[in-house]
C-alpha positions in Angstrom: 35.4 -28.7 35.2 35.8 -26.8 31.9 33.5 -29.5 30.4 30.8 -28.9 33.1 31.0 -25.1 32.2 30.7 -25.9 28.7 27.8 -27.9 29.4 26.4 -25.3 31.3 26.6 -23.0 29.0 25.0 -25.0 26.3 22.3 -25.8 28.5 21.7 -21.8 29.3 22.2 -21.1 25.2 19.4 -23.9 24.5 17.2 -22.6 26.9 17.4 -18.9 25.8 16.9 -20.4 22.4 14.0 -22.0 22.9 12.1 -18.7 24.7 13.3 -17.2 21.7 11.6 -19.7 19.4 7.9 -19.6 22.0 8.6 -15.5 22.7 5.6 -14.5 23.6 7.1 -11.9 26.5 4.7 -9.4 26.7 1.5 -11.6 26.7 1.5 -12.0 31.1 3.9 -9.5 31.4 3.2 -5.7 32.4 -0.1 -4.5 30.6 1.3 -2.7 27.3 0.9 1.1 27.5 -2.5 2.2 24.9 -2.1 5.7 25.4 -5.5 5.8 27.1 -6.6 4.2 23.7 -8.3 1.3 23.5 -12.2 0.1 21.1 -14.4 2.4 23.2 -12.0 5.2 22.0 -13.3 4.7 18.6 -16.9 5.0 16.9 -19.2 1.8 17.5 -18.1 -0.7 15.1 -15.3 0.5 14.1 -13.1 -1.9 12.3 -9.4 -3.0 13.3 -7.6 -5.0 10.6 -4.4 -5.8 9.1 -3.4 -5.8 5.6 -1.4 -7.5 3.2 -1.3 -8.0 -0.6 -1.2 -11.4 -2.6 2.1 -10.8 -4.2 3.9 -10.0 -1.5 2.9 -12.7 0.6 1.4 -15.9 -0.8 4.2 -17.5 -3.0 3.5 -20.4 -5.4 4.2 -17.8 -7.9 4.6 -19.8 -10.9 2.6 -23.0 -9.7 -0.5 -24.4 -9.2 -1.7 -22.9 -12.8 -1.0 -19.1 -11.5 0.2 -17.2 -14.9 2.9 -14.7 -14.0 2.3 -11.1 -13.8 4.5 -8.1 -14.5 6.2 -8.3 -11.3 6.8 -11.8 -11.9 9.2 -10.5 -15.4 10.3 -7.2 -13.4 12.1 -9.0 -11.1 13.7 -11.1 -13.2 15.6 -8.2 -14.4 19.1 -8.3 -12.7 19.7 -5.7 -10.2 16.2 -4.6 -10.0 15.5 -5.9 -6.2 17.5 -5.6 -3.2 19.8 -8.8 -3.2 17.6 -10.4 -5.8 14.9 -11.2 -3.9 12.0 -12.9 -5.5 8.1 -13.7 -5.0 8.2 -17.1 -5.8 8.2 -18.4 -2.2 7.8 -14.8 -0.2 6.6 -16.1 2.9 4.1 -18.9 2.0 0.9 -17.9 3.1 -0.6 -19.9 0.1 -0.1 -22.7 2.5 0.1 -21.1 6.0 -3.1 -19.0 6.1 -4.4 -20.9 8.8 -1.4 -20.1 11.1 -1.6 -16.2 9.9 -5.4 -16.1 10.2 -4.7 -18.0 13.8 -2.4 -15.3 14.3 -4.9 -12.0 13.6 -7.9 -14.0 16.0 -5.1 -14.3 18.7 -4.4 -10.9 18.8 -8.2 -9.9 18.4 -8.2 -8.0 14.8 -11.8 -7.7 13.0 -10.5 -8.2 9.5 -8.0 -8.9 7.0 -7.6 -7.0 3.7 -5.9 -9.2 1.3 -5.5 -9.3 -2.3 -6.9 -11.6 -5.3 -3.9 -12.2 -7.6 -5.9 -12.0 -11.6 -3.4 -14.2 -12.7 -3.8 -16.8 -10.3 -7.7 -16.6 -10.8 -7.2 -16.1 -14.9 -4.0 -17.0 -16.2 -4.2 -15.5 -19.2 -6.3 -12.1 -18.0 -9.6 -13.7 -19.6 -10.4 -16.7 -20.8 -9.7 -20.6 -18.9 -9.8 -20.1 -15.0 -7.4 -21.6 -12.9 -10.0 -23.2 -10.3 -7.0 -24.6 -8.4 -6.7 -20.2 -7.8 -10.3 -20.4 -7.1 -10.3 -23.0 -4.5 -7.6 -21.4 -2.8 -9.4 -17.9 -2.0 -12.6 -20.1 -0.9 -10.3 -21.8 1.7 -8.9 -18.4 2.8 -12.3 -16.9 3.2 -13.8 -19.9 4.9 -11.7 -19.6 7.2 -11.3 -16.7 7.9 -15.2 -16.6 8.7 -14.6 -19.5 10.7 -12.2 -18.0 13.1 -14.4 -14.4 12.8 -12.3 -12.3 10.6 -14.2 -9.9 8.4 -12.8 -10.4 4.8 -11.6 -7.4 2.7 -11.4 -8.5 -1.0 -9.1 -6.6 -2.7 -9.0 -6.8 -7.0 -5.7 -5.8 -8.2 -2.4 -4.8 -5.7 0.3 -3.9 -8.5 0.0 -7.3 -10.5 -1.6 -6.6 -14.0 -1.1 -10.3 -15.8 1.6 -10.3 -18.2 -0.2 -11.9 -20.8 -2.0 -8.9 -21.2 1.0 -6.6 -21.5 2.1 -8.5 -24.1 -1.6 -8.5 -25.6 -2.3 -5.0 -25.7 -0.2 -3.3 -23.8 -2.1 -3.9 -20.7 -2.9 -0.6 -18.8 -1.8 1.9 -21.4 -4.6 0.0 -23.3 -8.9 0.6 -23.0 -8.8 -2.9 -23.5 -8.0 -3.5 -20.0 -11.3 -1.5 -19.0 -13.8 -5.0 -20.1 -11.0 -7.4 -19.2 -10.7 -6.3 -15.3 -14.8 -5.5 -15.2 -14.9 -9.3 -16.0 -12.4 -10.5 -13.9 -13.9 -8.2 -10.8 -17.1 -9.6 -12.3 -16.2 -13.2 -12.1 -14.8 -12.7 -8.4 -18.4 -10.6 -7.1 -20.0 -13.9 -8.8 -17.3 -16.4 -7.0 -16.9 -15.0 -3.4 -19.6 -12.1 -2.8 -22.3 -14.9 -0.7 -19.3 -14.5 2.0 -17.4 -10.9 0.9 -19.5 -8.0 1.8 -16.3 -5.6 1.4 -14.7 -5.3 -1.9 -11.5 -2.4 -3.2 -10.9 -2.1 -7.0 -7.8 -1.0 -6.9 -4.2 -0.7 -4.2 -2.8 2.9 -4.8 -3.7 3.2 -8.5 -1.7 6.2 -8.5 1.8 4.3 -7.6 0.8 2.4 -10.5 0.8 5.1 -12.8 3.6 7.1 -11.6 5.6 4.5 -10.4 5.1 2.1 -13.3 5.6 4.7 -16.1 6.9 7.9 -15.2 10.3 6.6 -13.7 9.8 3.0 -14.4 10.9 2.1 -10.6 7.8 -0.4 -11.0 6.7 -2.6 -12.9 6.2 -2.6 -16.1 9.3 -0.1 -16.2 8.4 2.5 -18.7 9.2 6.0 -18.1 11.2 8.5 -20.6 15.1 8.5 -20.6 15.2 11.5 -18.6 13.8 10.4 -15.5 14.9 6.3 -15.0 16.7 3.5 -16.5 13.9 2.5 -19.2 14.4 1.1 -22.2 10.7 2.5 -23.1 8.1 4.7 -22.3 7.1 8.5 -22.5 6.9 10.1 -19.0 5.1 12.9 -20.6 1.8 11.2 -21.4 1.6 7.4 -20.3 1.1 8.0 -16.4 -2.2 10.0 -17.7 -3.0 7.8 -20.2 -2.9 4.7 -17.2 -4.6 6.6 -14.8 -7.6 7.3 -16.7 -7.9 3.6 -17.7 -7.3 2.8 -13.9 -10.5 4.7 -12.9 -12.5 3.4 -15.9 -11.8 -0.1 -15.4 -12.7 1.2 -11.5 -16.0 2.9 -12.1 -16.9 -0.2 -14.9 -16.1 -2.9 -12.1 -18.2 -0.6 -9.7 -20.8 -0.7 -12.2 -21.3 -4.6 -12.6 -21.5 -4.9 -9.0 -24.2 -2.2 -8.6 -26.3 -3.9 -11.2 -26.1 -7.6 -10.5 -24.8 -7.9 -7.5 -25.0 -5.4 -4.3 -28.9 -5.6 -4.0 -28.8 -9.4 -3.2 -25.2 -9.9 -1.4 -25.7 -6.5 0.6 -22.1 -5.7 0.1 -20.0 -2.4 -0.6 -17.1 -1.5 -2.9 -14.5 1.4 -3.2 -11.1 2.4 -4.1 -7.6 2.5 -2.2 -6.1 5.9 -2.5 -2.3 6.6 -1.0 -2.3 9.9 0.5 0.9 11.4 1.7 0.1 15.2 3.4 2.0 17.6 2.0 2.4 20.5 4.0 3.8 23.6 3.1 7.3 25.1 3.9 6.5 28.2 4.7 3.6 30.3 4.8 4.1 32.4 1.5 1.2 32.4 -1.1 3.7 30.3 -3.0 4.4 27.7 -0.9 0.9 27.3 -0.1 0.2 26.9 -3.4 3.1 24.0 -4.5 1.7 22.3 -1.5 -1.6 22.4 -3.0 -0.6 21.4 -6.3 0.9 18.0 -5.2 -2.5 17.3 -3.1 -4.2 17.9 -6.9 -1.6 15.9 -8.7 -1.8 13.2 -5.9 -5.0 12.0 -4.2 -7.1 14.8 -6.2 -5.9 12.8 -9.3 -8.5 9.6 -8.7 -10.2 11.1 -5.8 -11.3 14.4 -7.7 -13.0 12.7 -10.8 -14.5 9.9 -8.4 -16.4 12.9 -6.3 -16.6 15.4 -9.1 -16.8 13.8 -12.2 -13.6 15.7 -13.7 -9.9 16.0 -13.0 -9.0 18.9 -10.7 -8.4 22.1 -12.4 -4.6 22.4 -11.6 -4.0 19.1 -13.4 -6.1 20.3 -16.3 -4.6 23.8 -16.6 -0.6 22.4 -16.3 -1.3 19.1 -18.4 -3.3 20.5 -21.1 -4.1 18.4 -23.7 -1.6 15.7 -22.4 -4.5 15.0 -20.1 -7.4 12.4 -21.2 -11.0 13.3 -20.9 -13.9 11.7 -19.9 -17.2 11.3 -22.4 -20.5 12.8 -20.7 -21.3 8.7 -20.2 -18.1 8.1 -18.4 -18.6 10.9 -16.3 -22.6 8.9 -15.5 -20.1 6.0 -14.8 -17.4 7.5 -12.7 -19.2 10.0 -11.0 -20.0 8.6 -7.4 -18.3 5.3 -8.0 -17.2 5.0 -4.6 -19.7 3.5 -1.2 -16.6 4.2 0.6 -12.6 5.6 0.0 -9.7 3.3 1.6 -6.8 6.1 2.3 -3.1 4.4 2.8 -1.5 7.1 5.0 2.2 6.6 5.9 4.3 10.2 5.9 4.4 13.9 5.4 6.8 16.2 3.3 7.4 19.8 3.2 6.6 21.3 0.3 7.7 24.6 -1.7 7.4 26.8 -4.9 10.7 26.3 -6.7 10.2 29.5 -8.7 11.7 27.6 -12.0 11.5 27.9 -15.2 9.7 25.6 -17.7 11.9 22.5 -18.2 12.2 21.6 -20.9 11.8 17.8 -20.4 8.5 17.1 -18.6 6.4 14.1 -16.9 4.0 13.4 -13.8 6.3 14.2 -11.2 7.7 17.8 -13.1 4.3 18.6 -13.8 3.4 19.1 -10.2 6.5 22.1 -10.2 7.3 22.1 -6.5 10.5 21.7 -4.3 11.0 18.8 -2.2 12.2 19.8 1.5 14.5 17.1 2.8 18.2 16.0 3.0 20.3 15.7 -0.1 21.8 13.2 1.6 18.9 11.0 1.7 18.2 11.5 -2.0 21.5 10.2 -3.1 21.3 7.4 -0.8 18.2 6.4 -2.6 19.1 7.3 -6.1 23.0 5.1 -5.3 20.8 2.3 -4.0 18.1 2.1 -6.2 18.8 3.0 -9.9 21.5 0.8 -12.0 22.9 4.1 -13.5 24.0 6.5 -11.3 24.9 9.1 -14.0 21.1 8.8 -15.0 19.9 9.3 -11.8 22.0 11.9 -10.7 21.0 13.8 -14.3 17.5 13.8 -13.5 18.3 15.2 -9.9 19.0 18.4 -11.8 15.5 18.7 -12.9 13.9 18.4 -9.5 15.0 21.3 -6.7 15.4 20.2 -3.0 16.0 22.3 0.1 16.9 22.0 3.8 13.9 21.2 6.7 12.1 23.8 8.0 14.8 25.5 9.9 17.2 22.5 9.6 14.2 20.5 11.4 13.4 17.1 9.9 9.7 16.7 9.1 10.0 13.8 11.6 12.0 11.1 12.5 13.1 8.2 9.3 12.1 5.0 9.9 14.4 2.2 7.5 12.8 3.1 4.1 14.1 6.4 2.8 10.8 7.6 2.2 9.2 7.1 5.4 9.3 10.2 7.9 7.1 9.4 11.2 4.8 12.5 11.2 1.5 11.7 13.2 0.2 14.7 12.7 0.3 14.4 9.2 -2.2 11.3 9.9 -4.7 13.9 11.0 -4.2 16.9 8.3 -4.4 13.7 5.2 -8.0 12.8 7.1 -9.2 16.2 7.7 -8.4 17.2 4.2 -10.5 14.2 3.1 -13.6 15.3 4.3 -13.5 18.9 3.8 -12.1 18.8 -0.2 -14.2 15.6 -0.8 -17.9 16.0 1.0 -16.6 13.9 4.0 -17.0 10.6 2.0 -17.3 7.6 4.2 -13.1 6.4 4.5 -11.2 3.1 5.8 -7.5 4.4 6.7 -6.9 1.0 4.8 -2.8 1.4 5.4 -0.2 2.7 7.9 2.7 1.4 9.4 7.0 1.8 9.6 9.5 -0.9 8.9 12.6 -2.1 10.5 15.6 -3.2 8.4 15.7 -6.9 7.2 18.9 -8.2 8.8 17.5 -6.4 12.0 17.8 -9.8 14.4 14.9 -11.8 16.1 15.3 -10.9 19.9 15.7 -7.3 18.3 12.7 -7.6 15.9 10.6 -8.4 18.6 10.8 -5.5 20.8 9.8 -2.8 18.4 8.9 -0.1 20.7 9.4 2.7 17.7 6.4 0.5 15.9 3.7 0.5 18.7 4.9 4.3 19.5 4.3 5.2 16.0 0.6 3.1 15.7 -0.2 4.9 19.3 0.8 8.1 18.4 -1.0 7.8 14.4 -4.0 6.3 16.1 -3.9 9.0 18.3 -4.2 11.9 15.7 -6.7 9.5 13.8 -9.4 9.5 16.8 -8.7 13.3 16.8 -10.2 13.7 13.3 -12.8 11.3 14.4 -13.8 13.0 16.9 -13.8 16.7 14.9 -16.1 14.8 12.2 -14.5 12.4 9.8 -16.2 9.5 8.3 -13.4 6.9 9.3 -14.8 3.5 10.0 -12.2 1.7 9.9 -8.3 1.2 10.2 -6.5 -1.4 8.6 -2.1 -2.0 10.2 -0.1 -2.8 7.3 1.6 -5.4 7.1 0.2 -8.8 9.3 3.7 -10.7 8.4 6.9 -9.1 7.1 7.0 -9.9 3.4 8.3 -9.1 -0.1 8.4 -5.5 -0.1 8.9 -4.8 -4.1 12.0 -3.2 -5.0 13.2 -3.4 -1.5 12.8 -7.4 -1.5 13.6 -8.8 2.3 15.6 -5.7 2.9 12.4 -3.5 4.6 10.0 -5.3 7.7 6.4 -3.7 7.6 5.0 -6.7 9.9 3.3 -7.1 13.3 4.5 -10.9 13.0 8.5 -11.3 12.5 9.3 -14.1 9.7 12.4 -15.9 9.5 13.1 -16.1 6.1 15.0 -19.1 6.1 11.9 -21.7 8.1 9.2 -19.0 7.7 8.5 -19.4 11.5 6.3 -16.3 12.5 6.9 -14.7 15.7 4.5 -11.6 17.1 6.2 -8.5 18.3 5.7 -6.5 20.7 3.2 -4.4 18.4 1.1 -7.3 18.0 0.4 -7.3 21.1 0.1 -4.0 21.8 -3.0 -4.5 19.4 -4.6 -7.3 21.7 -4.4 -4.9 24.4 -6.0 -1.7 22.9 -8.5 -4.4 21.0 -9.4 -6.2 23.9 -11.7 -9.0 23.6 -13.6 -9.2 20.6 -17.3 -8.5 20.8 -19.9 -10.9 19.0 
């Protein structure tokens, strides 16, 4: 008897097993709740995508003639990822972008914005291709034409090659201006008969402030004061980077327009993160510190790309720490854009510290405003995230922080410490847009929340808090829409859950839930939440 119950009860575990491994629940189940949203919600044509980045997702990091990048040496160094996680296999979509392209038809998408990884392409930065790199983007493409899927080309997501580091100093050099104009070049040349979309740069601003102002990405510079670097000058090299970043922008932008865009009938911009920063109060002050971070944020690339200068608070509180552009690089900068890509995520309250000058400065200090959220969150993230503590914990005291407005979060957290849910933020970052910046023509090119990584499979899959926040974010999007933004399009980040940086397999961004130990992709509940506001697909 007790071996016919055990046999039972294997039988039963096998069978839930199995609907685990084919879940599909939602598919002919109940009709998933839009929100009265759905493609006629949205301007004709409008785009649905998803979006991933080569790094994060392709593996065959060091194989198949790819040349590392900086990432590829950042994360070597011990401690610098969440349970030392690595790129090298991520979750294999060098060999399984048929399944993942499969996937995105299945659930009716439009497009996929991926990235082209220089190194893979160029080992070296310049010089001998890698055409085993070069065949593998023409399969991608191919198929995703074959199965409909618009393609996205995106030129650099956070993975400068490391040979040119070690050549020049890679971004902090003007070298890097020619070298990623040739590479973007060499990929108009390659792919643009079948690419009619094509994005400089990811978030060029994460790579300056990021990479060198508290070295928490690669290539880890920053000053002593403000990360554990062994190198760097937070004071000058974030400005120094950026400037190159939109030179080697507008250059790229240039060889396209001349030799290129008249015959292939394509278009090329920039991806800008954008989180809205809204004041704490309603003082003068506040109002102001609020501004400032919009300036020292998205008015960093955005302003010179529209105006042809750096906005006026950067160049009043930088001074002379802040390059300038020659009258020709303001001809080549100037209206380098056919459209903007905006990565909108989260909101923070902002405030006037009322502080003096301090006397050590970088990026982040030069914006002088006040942070309103927990303490407690900020130690969490400076205990999990920087080796020394003591270090960390010594730059908090150059940075002031204060409660919520009235003890009120900004919104709820999702599992990255950064990440508040604020919708309405979605709207304000979109508004803003087109009344700072002539309403330029925008793809909301990024937005999602993640889940922790050990969250389990059956759990994974029901992620009700994901297809609330893409309703309630899509929601506030079509109201901008509708008031008179240029949006055409809206890319979900992520397809897959991936590598995500410093936060390795820890964080899950995806539509699509990856086992990590077969890479087995299952769609949750958000995926199809997609297929039903996206309907069937129309030819």
């Amino acid at each position: 008897m007790k071996m016919l119950s055990l046999l039972h009860l294997l039988l039963h575990l096998l069978l839930v097993t199995q609907c685990l491994a084919d879940a599909e629940p939602w598919e002919e189940s109940a009709r998933l709740d839009t929100g009265g949203l759905s493609r006629a919600s949205f301007p004709k044509g409008f785009i649905f995508g998803t979006a991933a980045s080569a790094y994060q997702v392709e593996g065959m990091a060091s194989k198949e003639g790819r040349g590392p990048s900086i990432w590829d040496i950042f994360v070597k160094k011990p401690g610098t990822i969440a349970n030392n996680g690595t790129a090298e296999v991520s979750v294999d979509e060098y060999h399984r972008y048929k399944e993942d392209v499969d996937i995105m038809a299945k659930m009716n998408f439009d497009a996929y914005r991926f990235s082209i990884s220089w190194s893979r392409i160029f080992p070296n930065g310049v010089g001998k291709v890698n055409w085993k790199g070069v065949a593998y983007y023409n399969r991608l493409i191919n198929y995703l034409l074959e199965r409909g899927i618009t393609p996205y080309a995106n030129l650099y997501h956070y993975d400068l090659p490391e040979a040119l580091e070690k050549k020049y100093q890679g971004l902090l050099s003007q070298n890097v201006v020619k070298d990623f104009a040739d590479f973007a070049d060499f990929c108009f040349k390659t792919y643009g008969d079948r690419v009619k979309n094509w994005m400089t740069f990811n978030e060029p601003r994460v790579v300056a402030a990021l990479g060198y102002d508290n070295g928490f990405f690669a290539p880890g510079r920053c000053s002593k004061a403000f990360g554990n670097c062994t190198e760097g000058n937070s004071a000058t090299e974030p400005y120094i980077v950026a400037h190159h970043l939109i030179l080697a922008h507008a250059a790229a932008v240039q060889r396209y327009r001349e030799k290129y865009q008249t015959k292939q009938k394509g278009r090329i911009g920039i991806l800008l993160d954008f989180v809205w920063y809204e004041p704490l109060t309603r003082s003068k002050a506040d109002q102001l510190a609020a501004q400032r971070a919009r300036d020292f944020h998205v008015g960093w690339f955005l302003h010179p790309i529209v105006y042809g200068e750096y906005p006026k608070t950067m160049q009043n509180i930088v001074g002379a720490r802040l390059p300038k552009f020659t009258k020709q690089e303001v001809k080549m900068v100037k209206g380098s854009i056919d459209f903007v890509g905006i990565n909108q995520y989260t909101s923070y309250y902002m405030y006037d510290p009322n502080r003096p000058k301090q006397e050590v400065t970088g990026y982040q200090m030069d914006w002088n405003v006040g942070f309103a959220c927990k303490f407690l969150f900020i130690v969490q993230l400076l205990t999990n995230l920087f080796t020394e503590f003591p270090l960390a914990i010594k730059s908090l005291t150059l940075i002031n922080f204060a409660d919520e407005r009235n003890g009120v979060p900004v919104g709820p957290r999702a599992y990255s410490y950064w990440l508040y849910m604020v919708p309405w933020g979605m709207y304000k970052a979109v508004t803003y847009v087109k009344e700072k910046y002539q309403n330029p023509t925008v793809i909301l090119s990024e937005n999602g929340m993640d889940d922790p990584g050990n969250i389990t499979l059956r759990a994974g899959l029901q992620d009700t808090t994901r297809v609330n926040f893409y309703k309630s974010y899509l929601t506030e999007l079509k109201k901008a829409i509708d008031d008179g933004a240029n949006v055409i399009g809206y890319f979900a980040w992520s397809l897959l859950d991936n590598f995500e940086w410093r936060s390795g397999y820890t964080s899950r961004f995806g539509l699509v839930y990856v086992d990590y130990r077969t890479l087995k992709r299952y769609p949750k509940m958000s995926a199809y939440w997609f297929k039903e506001l996206l309907g069937r697909k129309k030819n």
